[in-house]
N, C-alpha and C positions, 0 to 999 in steps of 0.2 A: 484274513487280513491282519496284518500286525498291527498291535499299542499304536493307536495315535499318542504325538506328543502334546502330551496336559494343556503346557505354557501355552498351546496355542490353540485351545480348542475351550468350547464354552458352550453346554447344551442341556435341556431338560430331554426327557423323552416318553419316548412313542409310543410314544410308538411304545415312537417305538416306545412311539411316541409318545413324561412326562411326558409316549410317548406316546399318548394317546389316548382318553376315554371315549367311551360314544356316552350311554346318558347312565345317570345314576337314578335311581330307583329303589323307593320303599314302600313296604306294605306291612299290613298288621295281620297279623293271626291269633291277637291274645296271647303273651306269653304267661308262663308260671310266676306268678308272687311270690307262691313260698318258695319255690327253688335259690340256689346262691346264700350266696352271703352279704355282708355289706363292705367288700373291703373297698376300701379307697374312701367310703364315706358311708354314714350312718342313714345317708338318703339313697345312698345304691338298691334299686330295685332286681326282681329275679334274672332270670334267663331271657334273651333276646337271638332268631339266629334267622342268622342273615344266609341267603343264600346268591350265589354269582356264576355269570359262565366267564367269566375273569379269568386267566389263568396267573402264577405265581412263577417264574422262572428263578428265582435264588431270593433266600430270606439275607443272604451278605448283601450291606449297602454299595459296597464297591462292584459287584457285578451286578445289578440290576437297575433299570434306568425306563422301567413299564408301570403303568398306570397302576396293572395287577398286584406287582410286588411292593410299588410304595406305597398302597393300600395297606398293606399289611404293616411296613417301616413304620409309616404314620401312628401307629398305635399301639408302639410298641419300646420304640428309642425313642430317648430326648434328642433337644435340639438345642442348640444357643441361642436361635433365633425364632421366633414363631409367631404364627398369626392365631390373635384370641376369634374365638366365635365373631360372626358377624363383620372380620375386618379382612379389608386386605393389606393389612400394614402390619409389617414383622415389628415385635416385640422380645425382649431378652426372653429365654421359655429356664431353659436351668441356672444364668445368668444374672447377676443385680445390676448390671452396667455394661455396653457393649458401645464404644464410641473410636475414633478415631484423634490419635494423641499425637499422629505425626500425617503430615502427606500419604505416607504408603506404612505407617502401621495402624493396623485394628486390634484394642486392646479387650479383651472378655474378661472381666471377673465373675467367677463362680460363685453359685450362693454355698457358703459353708454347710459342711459335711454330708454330702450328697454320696449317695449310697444305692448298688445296684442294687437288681429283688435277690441276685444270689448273695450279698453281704458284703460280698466287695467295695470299697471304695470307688467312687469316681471324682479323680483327682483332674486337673490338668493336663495331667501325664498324659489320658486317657483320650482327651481332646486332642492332644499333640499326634499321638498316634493314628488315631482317626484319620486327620487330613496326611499323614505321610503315608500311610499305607495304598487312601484310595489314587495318591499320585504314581506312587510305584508300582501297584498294579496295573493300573491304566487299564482295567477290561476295556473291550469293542464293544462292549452293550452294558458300558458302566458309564456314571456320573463324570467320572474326575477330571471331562473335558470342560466343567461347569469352573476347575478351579485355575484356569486357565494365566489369572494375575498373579495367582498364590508362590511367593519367593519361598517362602520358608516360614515354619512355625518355632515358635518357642514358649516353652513353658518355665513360664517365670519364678513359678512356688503355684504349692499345691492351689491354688486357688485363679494365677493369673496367666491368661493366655496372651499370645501378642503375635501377629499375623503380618507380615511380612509381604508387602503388596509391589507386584514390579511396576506397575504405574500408579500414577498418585489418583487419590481422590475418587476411587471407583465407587459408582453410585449407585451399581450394581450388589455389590459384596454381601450387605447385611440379609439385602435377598437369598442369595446363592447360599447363606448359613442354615436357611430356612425349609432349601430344595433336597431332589433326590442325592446330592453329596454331602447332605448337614448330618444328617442322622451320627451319634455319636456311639462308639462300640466300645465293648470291654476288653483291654490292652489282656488281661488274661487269660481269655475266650478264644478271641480274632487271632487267626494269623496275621502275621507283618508283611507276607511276600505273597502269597495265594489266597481263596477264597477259602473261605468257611463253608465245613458243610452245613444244610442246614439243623441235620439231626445233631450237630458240637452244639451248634445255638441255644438249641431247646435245650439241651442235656444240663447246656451251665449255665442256664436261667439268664440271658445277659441280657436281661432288659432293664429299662426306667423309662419305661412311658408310663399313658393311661390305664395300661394292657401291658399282663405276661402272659406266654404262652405256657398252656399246660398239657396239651397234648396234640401232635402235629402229624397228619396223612397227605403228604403232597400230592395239591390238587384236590384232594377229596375231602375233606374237615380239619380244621382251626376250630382250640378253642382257647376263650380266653378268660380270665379273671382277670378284676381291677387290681392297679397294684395300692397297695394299701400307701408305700413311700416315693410315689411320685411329687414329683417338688416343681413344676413345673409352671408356664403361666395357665392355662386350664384349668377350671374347675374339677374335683373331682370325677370319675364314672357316674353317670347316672344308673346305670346297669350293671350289679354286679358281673354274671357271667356271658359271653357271648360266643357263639358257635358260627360258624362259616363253613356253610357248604357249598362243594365247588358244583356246580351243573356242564354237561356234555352240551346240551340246547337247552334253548329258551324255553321252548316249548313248553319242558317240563317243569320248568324254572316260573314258568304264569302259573301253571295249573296247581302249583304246590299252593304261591299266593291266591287264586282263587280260592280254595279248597283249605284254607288258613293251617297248613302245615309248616310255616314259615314265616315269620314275623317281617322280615324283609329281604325285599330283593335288589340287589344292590349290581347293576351293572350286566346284563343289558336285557331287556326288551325292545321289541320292535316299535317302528311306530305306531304301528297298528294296534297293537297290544295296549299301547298307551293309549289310544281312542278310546278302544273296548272298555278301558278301566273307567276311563269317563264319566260312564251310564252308570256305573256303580254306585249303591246306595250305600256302600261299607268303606269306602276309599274315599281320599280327596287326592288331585291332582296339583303338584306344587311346581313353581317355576325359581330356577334359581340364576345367579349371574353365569354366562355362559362362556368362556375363554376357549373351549373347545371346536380345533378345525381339522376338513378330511382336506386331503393334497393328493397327485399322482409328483412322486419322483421318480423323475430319471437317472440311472447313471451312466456317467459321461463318457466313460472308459466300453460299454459293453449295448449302451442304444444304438438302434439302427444308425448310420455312418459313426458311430465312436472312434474315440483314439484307438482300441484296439479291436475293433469289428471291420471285417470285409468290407473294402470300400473307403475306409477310412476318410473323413473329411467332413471339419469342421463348420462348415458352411452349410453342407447337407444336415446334417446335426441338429444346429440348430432350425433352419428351416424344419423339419419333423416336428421338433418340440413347440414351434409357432404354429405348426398346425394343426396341431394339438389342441393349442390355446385357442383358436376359430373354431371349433366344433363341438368343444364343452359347454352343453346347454344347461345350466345352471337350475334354472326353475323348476323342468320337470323332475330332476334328481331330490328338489328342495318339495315339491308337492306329492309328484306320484308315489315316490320312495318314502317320504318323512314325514308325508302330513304337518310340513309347516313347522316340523321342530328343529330343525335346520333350516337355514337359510340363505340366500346365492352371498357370497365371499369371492371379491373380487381385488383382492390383495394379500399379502404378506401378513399383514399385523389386521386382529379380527377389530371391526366396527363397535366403539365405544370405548376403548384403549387410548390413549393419548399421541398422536403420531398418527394415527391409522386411515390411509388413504385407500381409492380404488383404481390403484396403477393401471391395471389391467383390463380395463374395463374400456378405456379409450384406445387401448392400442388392438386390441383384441376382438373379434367377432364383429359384431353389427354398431361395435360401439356406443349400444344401449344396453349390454349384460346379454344379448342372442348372439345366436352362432352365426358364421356366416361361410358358409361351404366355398363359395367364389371365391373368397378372400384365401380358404386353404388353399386350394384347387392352384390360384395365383404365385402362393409364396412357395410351395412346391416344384413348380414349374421353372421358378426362375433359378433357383436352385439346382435346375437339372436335375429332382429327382422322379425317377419312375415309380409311375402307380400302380396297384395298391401298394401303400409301402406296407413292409411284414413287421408288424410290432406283437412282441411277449410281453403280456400283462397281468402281473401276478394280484391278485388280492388273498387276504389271510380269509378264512372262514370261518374265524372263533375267535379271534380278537375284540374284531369292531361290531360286534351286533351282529343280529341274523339279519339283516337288511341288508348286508353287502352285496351279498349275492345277487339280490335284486340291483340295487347302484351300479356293479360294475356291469352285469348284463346291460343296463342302461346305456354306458359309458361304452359299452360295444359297440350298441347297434349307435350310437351318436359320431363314433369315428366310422362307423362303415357304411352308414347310411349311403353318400354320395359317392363311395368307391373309390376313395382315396388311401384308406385302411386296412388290412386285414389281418383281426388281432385273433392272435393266438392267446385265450383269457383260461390261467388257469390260477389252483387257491392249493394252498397250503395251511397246515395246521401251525401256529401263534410258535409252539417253542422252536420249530424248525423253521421256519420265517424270520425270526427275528435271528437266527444265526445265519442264514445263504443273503439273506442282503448285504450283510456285512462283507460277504466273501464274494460281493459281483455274480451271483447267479441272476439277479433279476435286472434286466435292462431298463423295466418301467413297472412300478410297484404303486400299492394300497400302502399310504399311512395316516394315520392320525394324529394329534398334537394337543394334549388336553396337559395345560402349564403348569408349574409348581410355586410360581409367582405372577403377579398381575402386573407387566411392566412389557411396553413392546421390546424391550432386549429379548426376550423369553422364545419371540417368534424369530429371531433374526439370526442372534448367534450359534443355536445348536444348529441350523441350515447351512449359513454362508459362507463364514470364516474358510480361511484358506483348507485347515485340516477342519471335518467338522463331525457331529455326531451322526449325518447320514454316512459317511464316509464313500459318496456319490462322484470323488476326484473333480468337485467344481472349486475354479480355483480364481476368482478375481481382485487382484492386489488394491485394486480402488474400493472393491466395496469392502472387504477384508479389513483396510486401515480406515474408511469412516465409521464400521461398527467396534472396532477398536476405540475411537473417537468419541463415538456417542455415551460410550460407557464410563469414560471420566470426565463428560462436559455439564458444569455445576449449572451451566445458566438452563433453564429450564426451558426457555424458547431457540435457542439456541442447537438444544439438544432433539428438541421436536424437530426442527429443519433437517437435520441429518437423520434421522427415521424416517420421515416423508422422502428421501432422495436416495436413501437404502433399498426403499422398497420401490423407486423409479428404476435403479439401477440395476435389481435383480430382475424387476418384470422384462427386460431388454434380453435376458440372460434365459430365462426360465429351468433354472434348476430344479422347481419344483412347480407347479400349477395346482393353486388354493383354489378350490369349488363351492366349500360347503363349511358354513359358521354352523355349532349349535348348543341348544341350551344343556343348561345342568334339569334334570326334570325328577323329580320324585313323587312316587304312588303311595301314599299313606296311608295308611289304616286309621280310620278313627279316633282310636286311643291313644296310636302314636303321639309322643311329642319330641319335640328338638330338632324336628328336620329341617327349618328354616335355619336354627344354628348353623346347622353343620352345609349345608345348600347354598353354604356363601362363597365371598368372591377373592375367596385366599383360595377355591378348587380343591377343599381338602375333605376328605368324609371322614370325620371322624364320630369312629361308633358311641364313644363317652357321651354325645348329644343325646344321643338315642334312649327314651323309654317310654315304655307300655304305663300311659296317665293313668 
């Protein structure tokens, strides 16, 4: 699939979903005291190491747009904008002022003489470069659909930046400073035209975060030391050194934390696993705010009748995809599968968000959140289409949790039950999924949506926009110019009315079908402290919360 164009795309991801987490999850194992150092602060404690079945697709901001690898951006690059512990409201991070001095400019002043961990300067220059690289590259499974307003950058002198907005007033933007396209790079480092690799990265130290990296095995171990000269809003590290090791399954990923071979586990265990910790006399179990949702997308070009599949016709098309939405039984996917740590999602923008309706939930199934087979059986028919219809269903097996596997066997047998379906269900491993969806291999796929900011824009625009971050070919000019709309509408009620008829107007469309809200959930050791820090509702983990009390 080629560079979608920037100006007109806007998305966290997944996946691919910003662009997607399932749950985060910590444990104790007693780390070393004396190990480490203090840098970054005189209260940094030893060694802490995290273990994940996460995967990392590229440490460059501009090609990565996964939960897995902003894990890592997140604590490692500065930002302009950033949300303190506990908040979900951006604040300047390397910045002393960041406000709007014209309709469509955004002006940043830098706090003086800020300085990368390799010695470099970080001027202006560096911010300037930052947003014009990630526009010109435009990866398929990068950010810089997020800078979608962004006219043009300029840097004023070492210190002032000034942001150049092609609509006025976007109430979006200080957000999107903060997401997987804020992360800022070193103009000596980074390429200007292609990706970084990520062995150049580590080589030339380019960081300013909480965290530099000092030794790096993709996929298999990260480690990290505080930086002593980060300038940021953030407290110091609490933990001098921190390791991250990547896990194949969960499995073994529990049994390390049972077995206190790992301080924490940081992304995924099952539900079940999460019960099991429960009983535990050495754990406590945390709940944090939850922004994270599972979807089935379609795409439009290559589902059963697509524009470009046998049969072609739009009508048929979308009848498939509404019957789809009548057979998705929501509860047992939310019980059997999750134990209740997920929840039935019966819209676009997840319950507790501001805007956040249950589009779907009235037009859909029994009209009480149940399926209703008649109801598909019905809109098939009228449609002219023959039964079983034959749908390929792909889910990832190492993205979203070991749970999938069980979810989407579920999501089987709930479209085939009544013999309306006959899904061809198969899984793919995370780094090779997140590239064939891009490229139209999959007609109806597993994603997830776990945000980079707390704002129902987060849920709307990487989906629906004409060009967007699924790059799914759905393309509707009405709902396209009201999330255009709602993105610079200052009145606050105003702007809510258009989110509630966003998500009317896509549930009519079904480009995606939302099933499943769930929480942020952390398993803590004992000792641990700072998980409720970092388990808040800006969705960011950051390891600096983290230490052995």
């Amino acid at each position: 699939m080629s560079s979608l164009a920037p100006h007109r795309r806007r998305v966290i991801a997944a996946t691919a979903g910003l662009a997607a987490t399932a749950l985060v999850l910590t444990a104790c194992s007693g780390g070393n005291d004396d190990e480490g150092g203090d840098a970054g602060s005189t209260s940094a404690a030893g060694a802490l190491t995290i273990g994940t079945t996460d995967k990392v697709t590229t440490l460059d901001p501009a090609g990565s747009y996964d939960n897995g690898s902003f894990a890592v951006q997140n604590q490692v690059f500065p930002f302009l904008m950033n949300t303190p512990y506990g908040s979900p409201d951006v604040e300047p991070d390397i910045a002393v002022s960041a406000e709007f001095t014209a309709p469509t400019e955004y002006t940043v002043t830098l706090k003086p003489d800020l300085k990368w961990a390799n010695g470099n300067d970080l001027t202006a220059s560096d911010v300037k470069f930052t947003f014009d690289r990630q526009v010109a590259i435009a990866a398929d499974n990068g950010p810089s659909s997020l800078l979608y307003n962004l006219e043009s950058v300029d840097a004023v002198d070492d210190t002032t930046v000034v942001f150049h907005l092609k609509s006025e007033n976007d109430q979006i933007f200080p957000q999107i400073l903060s997401s997987p396209a804020g992360p800022i790079v070193d103009e000596e480092v980074f390429s200007a035209t292609e990706l970084t690799p990520d062995n150049e990265i580590v080589d030339g130290n380019a960081f300013g975060g909480q965290y530099t990296i000092t030794s790096y095995a993709f996929n298999e171990l990260i480690s990290y030391e505080a930086n002593p000269d980060y300038a940021g809003v953030l407290p110091p590290a609490e933990t001098a050194e921190v390791n991250v090791k990547y896990y194949a399954d969960s499995s073994n990923l529990k049994l390390d934390i049972q077995e206190g071979n790992i301080d924490v586990a940081f992304r995924s265990l099952s539900a079940t696993d999460i019960a099991d910790l429960k009983t535990s006399d050495n754990v406590k179990v945390v709940d944090g705010p939850g922004g994270e949702i599972r979807y089935i997308t379609f795409n439009f070009d290559t589902q059963p009748f697509g524009t470009k599949a046998d049969g072609a016709d739009p009508a048929k098309a979308l009848a498939v995809r509404q019957a789809v939405a009548h057979l998705i039984d929501r509860a047992p996917l939310s019980e059997q599968v999750y134990k209740g740590t997920y929840t039935p999602l019966y819209s676009y923008v997840p319950d507790g968000l501001t805007g956040a309706t249950e589009s779907l939930k009235g037009l859909y199934g029994d009209g009480d959140g149940g399926p209703d087979a008649a109801k598909a059986k019905a809109t098939l028919e009228a449609a002219g289409v023959t039964t079983p219809v034959a749908l390929s269903l792909q889910y990832s097996n190492d993205h979203y949790g070991p749970s999938s596997a069980d979810e989407y066997a579920l999501i089987k047998d709930q479209l085939e039950k009544d013999g309306l379906f006959a899904v061809d269900l198969q899984t793919t491993e995370w780094v090779q999924y997140s590239k064939d969806r891009t490229a139209d291999v999959y007609p109806a796929y597993q994603l997830g949506w776990f945000p980079d900011y707390s704002d129902a824009d987060n849920y709307l625009t990487p989906f629906f926009l004409t060009e967007n971050f699924l790059g799914n070919h759905y393309d509707n000019t009405t709902v396209n110019d009201m999330i255009l709309e709602q993105a610079t509408t200052a009145d606050p009620a105003a702007r809510t009315g258009l989110i509630e008829d966003i998500q009317d107007a896509v549930a009519q469309d079904l480009s995606t079908v939302p099933y499943l809200q769930g929480a942020q959930v952390a398993v803590v050791g004992k000792d641990v402290t700072g998980t409720e820090d970092t388990l808040d509702a800006s969705f960011k983990f950051r390891y600096g919360a983290l230490a052995n009390g």
